[in-house]
Biopython code that builds the backbone (N, CA, C, O; Angstrom):
import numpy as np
from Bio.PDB.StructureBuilder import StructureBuilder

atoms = [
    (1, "UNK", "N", (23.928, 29.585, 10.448)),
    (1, "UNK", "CA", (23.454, 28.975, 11.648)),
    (1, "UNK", "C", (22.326, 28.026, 11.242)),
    (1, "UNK", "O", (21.611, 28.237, 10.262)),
    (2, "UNK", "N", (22.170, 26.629, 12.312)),
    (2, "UNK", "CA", (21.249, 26.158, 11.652)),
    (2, "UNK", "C", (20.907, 25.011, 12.966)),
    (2, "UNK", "O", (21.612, 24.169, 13.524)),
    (3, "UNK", "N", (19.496, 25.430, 13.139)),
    (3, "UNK", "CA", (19.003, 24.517, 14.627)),
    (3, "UNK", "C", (17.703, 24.101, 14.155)),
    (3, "UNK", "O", (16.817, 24.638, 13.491)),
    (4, "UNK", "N", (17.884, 22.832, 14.777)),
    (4, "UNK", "CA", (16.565, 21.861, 14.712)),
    (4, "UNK", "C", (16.154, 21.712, 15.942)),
    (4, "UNK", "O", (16.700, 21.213, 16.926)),
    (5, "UNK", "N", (14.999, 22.262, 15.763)),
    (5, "UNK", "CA", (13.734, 21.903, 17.124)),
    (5, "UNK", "C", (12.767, 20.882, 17.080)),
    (5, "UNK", "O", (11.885, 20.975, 16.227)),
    (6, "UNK", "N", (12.779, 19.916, 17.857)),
    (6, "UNK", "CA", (11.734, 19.093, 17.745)),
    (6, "UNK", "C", (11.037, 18.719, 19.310)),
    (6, "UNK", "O", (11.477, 18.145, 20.306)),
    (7, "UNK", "N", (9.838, 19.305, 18.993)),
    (7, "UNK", "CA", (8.861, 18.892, 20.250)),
    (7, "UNK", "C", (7.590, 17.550, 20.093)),
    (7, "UNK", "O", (7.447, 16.988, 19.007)),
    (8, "UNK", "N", (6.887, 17.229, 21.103)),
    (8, "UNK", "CA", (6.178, 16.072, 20.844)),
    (8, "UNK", "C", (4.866, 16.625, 19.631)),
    (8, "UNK", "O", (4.099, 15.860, 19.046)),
    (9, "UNK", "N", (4.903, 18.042, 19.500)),
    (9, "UNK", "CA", (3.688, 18.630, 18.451)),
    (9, "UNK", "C", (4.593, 18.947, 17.379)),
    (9, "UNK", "O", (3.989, 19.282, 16.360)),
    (10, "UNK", "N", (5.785, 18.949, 17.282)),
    (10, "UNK", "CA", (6.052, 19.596, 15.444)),
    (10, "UNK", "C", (7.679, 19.557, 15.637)),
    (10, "UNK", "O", (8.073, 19.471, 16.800)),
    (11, "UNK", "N", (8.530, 19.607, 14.722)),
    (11, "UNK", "CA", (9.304, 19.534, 13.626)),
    (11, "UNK", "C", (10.087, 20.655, 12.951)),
    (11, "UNK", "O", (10.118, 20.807, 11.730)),
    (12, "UNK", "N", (10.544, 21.216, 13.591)),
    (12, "UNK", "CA", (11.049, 22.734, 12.944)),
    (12, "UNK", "C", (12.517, 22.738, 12.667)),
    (12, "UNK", "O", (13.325, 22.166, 13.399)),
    (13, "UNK", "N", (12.930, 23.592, 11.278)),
    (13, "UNK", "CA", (14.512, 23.757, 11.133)),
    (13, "UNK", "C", (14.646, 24.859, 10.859)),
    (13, "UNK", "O", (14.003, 25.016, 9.821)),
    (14, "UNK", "N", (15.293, 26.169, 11.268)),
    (14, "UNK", "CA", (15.646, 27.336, 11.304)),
    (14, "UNK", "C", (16.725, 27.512, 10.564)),
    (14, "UNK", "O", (17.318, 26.439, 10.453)),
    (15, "UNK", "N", (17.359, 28.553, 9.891)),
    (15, "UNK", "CA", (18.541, 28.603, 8.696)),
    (15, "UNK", "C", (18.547, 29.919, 8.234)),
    (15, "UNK", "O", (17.751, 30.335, 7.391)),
    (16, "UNK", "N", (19.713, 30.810, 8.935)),
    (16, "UNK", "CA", (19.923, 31.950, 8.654)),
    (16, "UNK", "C", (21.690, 31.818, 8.406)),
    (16, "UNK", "O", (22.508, 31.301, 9.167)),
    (17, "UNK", "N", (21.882, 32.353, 7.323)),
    (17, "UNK", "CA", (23.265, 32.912, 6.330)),
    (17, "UNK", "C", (23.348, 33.896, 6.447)),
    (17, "UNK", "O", (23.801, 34.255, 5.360)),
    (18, "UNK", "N", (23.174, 35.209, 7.364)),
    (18, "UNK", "CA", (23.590, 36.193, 7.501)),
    (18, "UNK", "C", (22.403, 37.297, 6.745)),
    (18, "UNK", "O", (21.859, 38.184, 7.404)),
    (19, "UNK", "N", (22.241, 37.165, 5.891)),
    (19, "UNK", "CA", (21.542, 37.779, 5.004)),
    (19, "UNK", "C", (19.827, 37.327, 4.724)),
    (19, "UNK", "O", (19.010, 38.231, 4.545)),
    (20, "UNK", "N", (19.397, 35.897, 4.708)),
    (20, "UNK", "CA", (18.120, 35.995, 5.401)),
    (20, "UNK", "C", (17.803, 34.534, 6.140)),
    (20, "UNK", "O", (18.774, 33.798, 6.311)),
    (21, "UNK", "N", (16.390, 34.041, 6.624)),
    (21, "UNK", "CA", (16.126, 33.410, 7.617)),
    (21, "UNK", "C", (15.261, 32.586, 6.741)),
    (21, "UNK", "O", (14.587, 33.021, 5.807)),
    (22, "UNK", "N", (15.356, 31.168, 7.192)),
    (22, "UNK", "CA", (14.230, 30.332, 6.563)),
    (22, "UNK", "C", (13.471, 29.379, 7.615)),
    (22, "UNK", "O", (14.311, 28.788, 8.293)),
    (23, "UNK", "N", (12.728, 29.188, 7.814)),
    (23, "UNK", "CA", (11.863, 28.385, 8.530)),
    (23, "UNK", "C", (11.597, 27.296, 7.920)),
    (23, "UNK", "O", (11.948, 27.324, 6.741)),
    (24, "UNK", "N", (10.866, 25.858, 8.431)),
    (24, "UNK", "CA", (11.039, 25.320, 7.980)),
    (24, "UNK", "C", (9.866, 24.158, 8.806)),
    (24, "UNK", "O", (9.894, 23.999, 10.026)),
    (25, "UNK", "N", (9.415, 23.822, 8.386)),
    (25, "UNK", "CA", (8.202, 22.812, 9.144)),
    (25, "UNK", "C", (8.635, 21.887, 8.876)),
    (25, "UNK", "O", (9.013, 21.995, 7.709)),
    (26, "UNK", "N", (8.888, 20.749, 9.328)),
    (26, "UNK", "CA", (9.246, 19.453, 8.553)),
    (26, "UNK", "C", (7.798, 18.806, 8.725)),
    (26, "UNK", "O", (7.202, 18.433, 7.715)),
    (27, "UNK", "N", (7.365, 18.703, 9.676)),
    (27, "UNK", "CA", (5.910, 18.129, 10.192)),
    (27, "UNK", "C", (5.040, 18.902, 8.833)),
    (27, "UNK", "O", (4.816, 18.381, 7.741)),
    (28, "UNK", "N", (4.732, 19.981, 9.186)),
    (28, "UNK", "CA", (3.532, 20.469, 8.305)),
    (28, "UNK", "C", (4.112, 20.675, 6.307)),
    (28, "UNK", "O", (3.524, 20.937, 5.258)),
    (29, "UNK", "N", (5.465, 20.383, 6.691)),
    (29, "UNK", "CA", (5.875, 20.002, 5.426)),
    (29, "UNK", "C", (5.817, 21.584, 4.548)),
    (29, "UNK", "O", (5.766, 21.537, 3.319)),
    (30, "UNK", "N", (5.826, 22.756, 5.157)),
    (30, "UNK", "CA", (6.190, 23.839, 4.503)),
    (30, "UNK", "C", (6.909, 24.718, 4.893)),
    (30, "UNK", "O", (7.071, 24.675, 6.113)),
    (31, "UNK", "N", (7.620, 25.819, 4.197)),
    (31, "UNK", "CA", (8.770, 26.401, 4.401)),
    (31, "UNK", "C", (8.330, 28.378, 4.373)),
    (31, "UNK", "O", (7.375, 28.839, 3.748)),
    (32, "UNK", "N", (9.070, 29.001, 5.003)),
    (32, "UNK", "CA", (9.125, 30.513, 4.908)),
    (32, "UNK", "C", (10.437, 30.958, 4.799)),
    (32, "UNK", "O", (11.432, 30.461, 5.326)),
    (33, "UNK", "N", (10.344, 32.223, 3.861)),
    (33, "UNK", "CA", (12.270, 32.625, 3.886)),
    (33, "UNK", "C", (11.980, 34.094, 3.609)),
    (33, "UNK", "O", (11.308, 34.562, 2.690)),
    (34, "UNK", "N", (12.607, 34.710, 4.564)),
    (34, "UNK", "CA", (12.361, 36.330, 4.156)),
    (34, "UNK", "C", (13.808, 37.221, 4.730)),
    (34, "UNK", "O", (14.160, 37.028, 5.894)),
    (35, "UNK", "N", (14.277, 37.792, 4.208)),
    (35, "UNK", "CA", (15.462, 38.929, 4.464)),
    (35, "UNK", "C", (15.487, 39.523, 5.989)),
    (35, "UNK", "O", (14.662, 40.252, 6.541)),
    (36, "UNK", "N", (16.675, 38.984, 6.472)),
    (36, "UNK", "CA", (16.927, 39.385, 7.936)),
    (36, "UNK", "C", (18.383, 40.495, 7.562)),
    (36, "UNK", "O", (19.176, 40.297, 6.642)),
    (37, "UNK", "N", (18.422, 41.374, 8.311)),
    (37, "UNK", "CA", (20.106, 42.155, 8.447)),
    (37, "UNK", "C", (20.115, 41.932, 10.100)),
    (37, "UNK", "O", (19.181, 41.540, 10.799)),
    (38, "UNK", "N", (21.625, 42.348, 10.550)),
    (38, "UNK", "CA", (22.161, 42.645, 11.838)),
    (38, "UNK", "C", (22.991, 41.379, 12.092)),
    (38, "UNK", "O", (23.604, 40.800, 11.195)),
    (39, "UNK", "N", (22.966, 40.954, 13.495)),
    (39, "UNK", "CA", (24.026, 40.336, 14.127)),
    (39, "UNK", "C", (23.007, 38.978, 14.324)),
    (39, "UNK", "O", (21.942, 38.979, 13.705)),
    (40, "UNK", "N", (23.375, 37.766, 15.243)),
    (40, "UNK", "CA", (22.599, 36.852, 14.770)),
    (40, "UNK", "C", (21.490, 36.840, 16.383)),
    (40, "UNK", "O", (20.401, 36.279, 16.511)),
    (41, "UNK", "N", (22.120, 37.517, 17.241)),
    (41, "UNK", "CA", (21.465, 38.071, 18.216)),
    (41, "UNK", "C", (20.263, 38.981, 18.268)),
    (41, "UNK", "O", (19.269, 38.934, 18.992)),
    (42, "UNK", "N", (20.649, 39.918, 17.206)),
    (42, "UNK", "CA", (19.337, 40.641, 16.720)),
    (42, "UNK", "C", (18.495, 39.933, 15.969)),
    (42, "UNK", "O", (17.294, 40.050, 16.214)),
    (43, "UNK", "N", (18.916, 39.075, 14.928)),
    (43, "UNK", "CA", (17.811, 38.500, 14.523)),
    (43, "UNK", "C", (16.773, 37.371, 15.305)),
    (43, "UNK", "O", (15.596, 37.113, 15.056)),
    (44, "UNK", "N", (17.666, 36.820, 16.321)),
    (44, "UNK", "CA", (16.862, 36.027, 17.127)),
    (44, "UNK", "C", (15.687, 36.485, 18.151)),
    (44, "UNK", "O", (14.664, 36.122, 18.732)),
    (45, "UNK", "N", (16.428, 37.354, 17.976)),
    (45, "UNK", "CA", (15.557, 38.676, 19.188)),
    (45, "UNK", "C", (14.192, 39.170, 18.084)),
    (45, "UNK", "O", (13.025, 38.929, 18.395)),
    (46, "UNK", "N", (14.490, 39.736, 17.051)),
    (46, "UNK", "CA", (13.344, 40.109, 15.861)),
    (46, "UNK", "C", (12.901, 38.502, 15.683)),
    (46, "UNK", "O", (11.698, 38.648, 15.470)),
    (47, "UNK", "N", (13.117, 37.210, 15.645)),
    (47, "UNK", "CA", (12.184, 36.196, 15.214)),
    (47, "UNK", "C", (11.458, 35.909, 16.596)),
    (47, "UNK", "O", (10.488, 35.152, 16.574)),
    (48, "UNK", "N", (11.798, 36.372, 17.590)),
    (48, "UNK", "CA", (11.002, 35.776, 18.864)),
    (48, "UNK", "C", (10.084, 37.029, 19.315)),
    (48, "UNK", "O", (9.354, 36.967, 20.305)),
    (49, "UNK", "N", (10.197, 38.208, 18.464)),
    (49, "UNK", "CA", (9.055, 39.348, 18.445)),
    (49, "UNK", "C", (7.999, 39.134, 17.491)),
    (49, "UNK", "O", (6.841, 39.530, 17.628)),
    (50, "UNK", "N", (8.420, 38.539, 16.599)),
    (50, "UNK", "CA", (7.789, 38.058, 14.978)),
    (50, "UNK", "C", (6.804, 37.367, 15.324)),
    (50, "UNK", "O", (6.088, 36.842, 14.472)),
]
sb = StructureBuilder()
sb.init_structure("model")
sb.init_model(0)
sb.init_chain("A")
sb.init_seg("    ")
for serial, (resi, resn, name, xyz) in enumerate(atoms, 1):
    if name == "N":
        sb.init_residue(resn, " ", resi, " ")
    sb.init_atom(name, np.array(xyz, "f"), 0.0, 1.0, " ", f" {name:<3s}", serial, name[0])
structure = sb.get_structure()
């Protein structure tokens, strides 16, 4: 899966393969990637608790 958000403050690209999740600033120009499991529902649900 892979969605680009862009608001008038920032730049974001999201990127999960099943196995883990990467974040992605394009604006602030840095990245996070850490190990997700479940369905892609659960993980959206765990990144919007995160």
């Amino acid at each position: 899966m892979a969605v680009d958000i862009r608001t008038d403050a920032a730049h974001r690209k999201v990127f999960y393969d099943g196995k883990k999740m990467t974040l992605v600033g394009m604006t602030a120009r840095k990245y996070v990637d850490f190990p997700v499991t479940g369905s892609v529902a659960e993980m959206v649900t765990r990144a919007a608790d995160d």
